[in-house]
N, C-alpha and C positions, 0 to 999 in steps of 0.2 A: 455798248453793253459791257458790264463786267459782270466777272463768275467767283464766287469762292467756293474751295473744295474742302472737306474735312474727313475724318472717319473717330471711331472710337471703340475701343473691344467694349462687347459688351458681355460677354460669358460668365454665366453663373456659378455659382455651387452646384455641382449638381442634384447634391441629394436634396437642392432646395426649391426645387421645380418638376414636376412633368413634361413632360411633351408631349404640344399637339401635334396631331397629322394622321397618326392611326388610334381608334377607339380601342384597338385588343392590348394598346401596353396599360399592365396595371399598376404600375409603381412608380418611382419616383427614378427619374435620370440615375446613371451609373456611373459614368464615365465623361472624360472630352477627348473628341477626337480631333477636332479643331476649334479653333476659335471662332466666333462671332462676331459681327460686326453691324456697329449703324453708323452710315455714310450720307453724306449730305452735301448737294448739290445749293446753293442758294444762287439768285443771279437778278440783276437791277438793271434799268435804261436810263436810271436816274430819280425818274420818278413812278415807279412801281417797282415792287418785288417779291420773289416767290420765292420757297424754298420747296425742294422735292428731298424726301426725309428715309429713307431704304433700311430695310431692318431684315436681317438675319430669321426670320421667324416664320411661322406657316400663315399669318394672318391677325391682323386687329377684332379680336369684338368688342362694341360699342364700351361698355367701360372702362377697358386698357385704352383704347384708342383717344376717350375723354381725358382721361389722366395724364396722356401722353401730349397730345397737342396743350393742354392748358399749360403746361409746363412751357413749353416751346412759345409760344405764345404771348406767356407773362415775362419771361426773358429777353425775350427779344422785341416784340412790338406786333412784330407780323402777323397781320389779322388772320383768323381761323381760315379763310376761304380761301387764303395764297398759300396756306401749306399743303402740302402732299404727303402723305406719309402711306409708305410702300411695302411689300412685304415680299421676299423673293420667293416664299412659300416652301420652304424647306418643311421638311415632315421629323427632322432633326433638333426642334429646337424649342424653348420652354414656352411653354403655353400662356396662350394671351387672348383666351375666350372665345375659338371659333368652335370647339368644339363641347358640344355638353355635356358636364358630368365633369369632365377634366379639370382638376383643381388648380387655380391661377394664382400665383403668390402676389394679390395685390402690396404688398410692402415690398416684395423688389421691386417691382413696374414702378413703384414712385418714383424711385432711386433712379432707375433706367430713363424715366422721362425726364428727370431732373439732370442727367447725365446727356442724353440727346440734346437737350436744349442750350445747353452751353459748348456743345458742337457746332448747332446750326448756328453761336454766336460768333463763337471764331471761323465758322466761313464766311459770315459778315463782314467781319472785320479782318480778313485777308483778302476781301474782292481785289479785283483788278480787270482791267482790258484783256478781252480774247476775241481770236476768229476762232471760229468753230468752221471744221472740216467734215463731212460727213462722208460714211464710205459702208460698203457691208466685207463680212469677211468672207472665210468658207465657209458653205452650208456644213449642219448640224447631220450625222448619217447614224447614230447610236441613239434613234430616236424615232418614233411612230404614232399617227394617231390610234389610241387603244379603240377608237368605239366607231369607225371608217372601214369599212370595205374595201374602199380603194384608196387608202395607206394618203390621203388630202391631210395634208400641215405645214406647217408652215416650218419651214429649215432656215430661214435666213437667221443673220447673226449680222445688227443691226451696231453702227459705233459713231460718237458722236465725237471729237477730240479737240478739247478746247487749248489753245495754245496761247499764249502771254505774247508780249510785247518783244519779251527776250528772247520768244522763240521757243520754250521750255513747257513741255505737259502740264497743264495747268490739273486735270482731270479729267476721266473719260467714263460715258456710260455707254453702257453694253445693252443691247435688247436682244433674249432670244424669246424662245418658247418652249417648253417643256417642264413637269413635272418634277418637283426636284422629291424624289420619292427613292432614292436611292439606299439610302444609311437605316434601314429597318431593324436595325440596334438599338441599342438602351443612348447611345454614346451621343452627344452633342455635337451639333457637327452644321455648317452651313451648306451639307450634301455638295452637289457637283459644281454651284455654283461658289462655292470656297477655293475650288481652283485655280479660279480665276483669281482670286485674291491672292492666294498664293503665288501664282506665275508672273502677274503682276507687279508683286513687290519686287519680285527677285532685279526684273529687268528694269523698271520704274519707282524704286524705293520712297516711301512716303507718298505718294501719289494716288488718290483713290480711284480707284475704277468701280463705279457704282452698277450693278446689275438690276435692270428692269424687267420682269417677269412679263411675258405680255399673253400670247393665246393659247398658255400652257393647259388651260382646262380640260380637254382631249387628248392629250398628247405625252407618254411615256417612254420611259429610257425603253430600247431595245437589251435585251438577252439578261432580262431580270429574272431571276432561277438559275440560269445558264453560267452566269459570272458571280464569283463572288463578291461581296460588298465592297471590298476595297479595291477590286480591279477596275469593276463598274465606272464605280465614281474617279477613278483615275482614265479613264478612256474616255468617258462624256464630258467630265471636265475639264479633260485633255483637249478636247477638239474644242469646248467653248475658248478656253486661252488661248491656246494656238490659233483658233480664227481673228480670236479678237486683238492679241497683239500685232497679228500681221498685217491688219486693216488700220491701227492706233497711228494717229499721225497722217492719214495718207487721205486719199480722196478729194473731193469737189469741197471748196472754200465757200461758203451760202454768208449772205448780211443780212445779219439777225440786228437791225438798230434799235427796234422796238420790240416792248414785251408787254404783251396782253394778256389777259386772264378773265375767267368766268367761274361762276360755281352756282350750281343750284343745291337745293336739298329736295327733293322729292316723293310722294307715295304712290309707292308702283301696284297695281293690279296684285291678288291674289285670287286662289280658289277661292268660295265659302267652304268651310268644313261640312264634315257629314252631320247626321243628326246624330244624337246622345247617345240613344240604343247603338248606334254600327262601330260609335266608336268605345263605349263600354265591352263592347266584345272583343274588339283589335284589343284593348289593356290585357283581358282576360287570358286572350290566344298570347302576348307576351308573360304576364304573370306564370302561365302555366308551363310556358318555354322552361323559365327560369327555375322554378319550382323541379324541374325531372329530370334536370342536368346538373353535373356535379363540376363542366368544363366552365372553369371561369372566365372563359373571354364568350363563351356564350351569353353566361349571364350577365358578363357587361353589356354586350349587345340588347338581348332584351331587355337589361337597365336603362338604355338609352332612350328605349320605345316607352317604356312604362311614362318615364318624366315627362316623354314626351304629349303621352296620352292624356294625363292627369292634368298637364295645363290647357290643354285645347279642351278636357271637360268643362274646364273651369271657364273658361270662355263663352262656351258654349252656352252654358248653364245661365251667366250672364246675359246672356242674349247677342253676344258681338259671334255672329256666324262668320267672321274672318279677325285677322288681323292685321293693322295696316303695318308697311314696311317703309320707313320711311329710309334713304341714301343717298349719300353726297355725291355728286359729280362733278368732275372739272374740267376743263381745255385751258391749255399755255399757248399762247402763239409766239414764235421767235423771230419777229418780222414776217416778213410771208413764205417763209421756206419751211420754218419746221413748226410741227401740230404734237402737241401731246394730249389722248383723252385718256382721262382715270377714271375706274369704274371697277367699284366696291364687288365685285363678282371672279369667279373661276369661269372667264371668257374661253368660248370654243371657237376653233377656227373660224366654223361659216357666219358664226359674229361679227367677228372681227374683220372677212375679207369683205362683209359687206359694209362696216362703216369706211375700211380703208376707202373701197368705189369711192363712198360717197365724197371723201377728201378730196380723190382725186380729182373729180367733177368741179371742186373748187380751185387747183389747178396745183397742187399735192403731187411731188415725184414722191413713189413709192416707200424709196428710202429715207425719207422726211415726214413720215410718218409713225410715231408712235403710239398703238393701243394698251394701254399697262391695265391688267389686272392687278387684284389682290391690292386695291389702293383705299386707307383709309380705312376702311371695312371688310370683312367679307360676307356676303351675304344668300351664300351655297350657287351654286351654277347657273348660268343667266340662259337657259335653255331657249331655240326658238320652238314655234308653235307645232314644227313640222317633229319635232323629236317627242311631245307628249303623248302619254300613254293610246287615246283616243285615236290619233295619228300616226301614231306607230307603237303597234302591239309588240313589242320584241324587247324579251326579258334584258339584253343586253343595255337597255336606256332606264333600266329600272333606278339605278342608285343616282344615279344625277337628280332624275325627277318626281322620284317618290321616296328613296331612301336617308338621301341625303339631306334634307330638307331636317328631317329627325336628328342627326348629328347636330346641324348648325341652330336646331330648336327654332324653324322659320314654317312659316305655313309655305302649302305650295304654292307654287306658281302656274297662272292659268297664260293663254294663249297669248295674251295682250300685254305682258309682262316685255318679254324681251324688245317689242317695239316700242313702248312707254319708255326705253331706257334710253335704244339707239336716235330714237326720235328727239328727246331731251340732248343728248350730246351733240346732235348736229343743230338742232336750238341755239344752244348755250356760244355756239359756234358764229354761227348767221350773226345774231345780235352782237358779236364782239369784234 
């Protein structure tokens, strides 16, 4: 097997972007507080190969995400279904279509794709031989499941560390979980997991350490209010560097000889919409929000609902009482030790601990398994059946599964949704 490693700043102007992450900022970026980054993993057995593609940003929707890969794509060779492109889902950083309403400056994203792609070529053409060591660090403690009772998440700080011939870090990716929601500033910034970037150069200069966002969908920095912005994100991103350079290098040696891969594209299950009258009234109950307030992030809020509303009229009106969703998923296998599944959603834990099981049953040590959200797409929260509204009445699961859907402009998701997805990833699995 060999691996090439790359990275490349990619930080904007700011006054020439917004940011996704939160719907109440209404202007255009202010400031940088850090730099940005897209980092790139590519790796070959000879005769296949994949690139895994990691970007500074809250998430791809479908026409950044096309611009981006064709780019990558036309450069390099690499067919559409071995790339991976990731998003560590910072809520700091310029927008690239997960959120509605929020304006996308498609004339940089060319630029940026067009910059990505000549990254993943020179990780190409610096491959080389690696063993890869696998290890975890210390758990994650400045972090919580927000929407748990009893505080279930996942803490581990997962490190994979590829080493050359000569012995020398070749690159390393990092997997945690957590919401990188920290930097609620105007300011640019790749939130907590810039830290790692940072702490990493210091000790391992030019060497990328790529961060993979995995069952962050639930799960929030602790003592938000409490600390302020810059402490915050020096304490959570404190402990992700410090776990993860103290694990970097060390652990169990795995033979990854061969490298497999799978992808489907898929259409998952939705609700049907309501009928015309119930949803002419929700527009009205928004228009009138709008209409009586003078606070403008309200009426962005209700902005969101209205657009929302008017295109599901328009569907409706059509006769198409749902819309189909259609999303990419993939599995890498690295000989038989390690598993990656990507999957275009803000995965929550019980998601995810149930596809790890399912790994494991294939005979998957825990740490040799990677769940990466935010890949590719995103396509608002991949909820299971037991958390819908019918199922559980408790305003607390509101925004996941009926709010948020409005942000990301996706119809809801009905009960059969979250296993149409996990069932496809252990599919795509079996047959490869």
């Amino acid at each position: 097997m060999k691996f090439g490693f790359t990275q490349e700043i990619i930080t904007p102007i700011p006054s020439e972007v917004y940011l996704d992450g939160y719907g109440f900022r209404l202007t255009h970026a202010k400031g940088v507080h850090d730099d940005i980054y897209c980092k790139v993993c590519v790796m070959s057995d000879g005769e296949h190969m994949n690139a895994i593609v990691v970007f500074d940003i809250c998430g791809f929707g479908d026409r950044v995400y096309n611009t981006v890969i064709s780019h990558i794509h036309s450069v390099t060779g690499i067919p559409e279904e071995n790339i991976s492109l990731c998003a560590t889902h910072t809520h700091a950083s310029m927008a690239a279509g997960i959120l509605a309403g929020v304006p996308v400056n498609d004339i940089l994203w060319n630029f940026v794709g067009e910059k990505a792609a000549y990254t993943v070529k020179r990780a190409m053409d610096s491959m080389e031989e690696c063993k890869i060591l696998v290890s975890q660090g210390k758990k994650l403690e400045s972090m919580y499941n927000r929407r748990s009772l009893d505080d279930s998440c996942d803490r581990r700080v997962f490190v994979l560390s590829f080493i050359n011939i000569e012995g020398s870090l070749k690159g390393a990716i990092v997997s945690a979980s957590c919401h990188a929601v920290v930097r609620t500033d105007m300011q640019i910034s790749a939130d907590f997991p810039g830290m790692l970037t940072r702490e990493a150069e210091k000790k391992y200069p030019g060497v990328p350490f790529i961060y993979l966002q995995s069952r962050g969908g639930d799960a929030n920095p602790k003592f938000m209010g409490e600390l302020d912005i810059d402490t915050l994100c020096e304490k959570l991103g404190g402990e992700l560097a410090e776990s993860a350079l103290e694990a970097v290098c060390g652990g169990a040696e795995v033979k990854a000889e061969t490298l497999k891969s799978a992808c489907s594209r898929i259409e998952i299950p939705v609700e049907d919409y309501p009928d015309e009258e119930t949803l002419k009234a929700k527009l009205k109950a928004s228009c009138d929000i709008c209409h009586s307030t003078d606070n403008k992030v309200q009426k962005r809020v209700a902005g969101a609902e209205i657009l929302w509303y008017n295109e599901v009229i328009g569907h409706v009106r059509q006769g198409n009482i749902n819309r189909p969703v259609e999303i990419k998923l993939q599995v890498i296998r690295l000989g038989d030790d390690i598993v990656f599944a990507f999957l275009p959603f803000e995965v929550l834990y019980c998601t995810a601990n149930d596809l790890e099981k399912e790994f494991v049953k294939r005979g998957y040590k825990n740490e040799n398994i990677f769940i990466i959200g935010y890949s590719n797409s995103v396509k608002g929260y991949l909820a299971p059946k037991a958390y819908l509204p019918k199922y559980m009445p408790d305003t607390r699961w509101s925004y996941e599964v009926i709010d948020a859907p409005i942000w990301y402009n996706i119809p809801l998701y009905c009960e059969d949704t979250e296993k149409t997805v996990t069932d496809e990833i252990i599919n795509l699995y079996d047959i490869n």
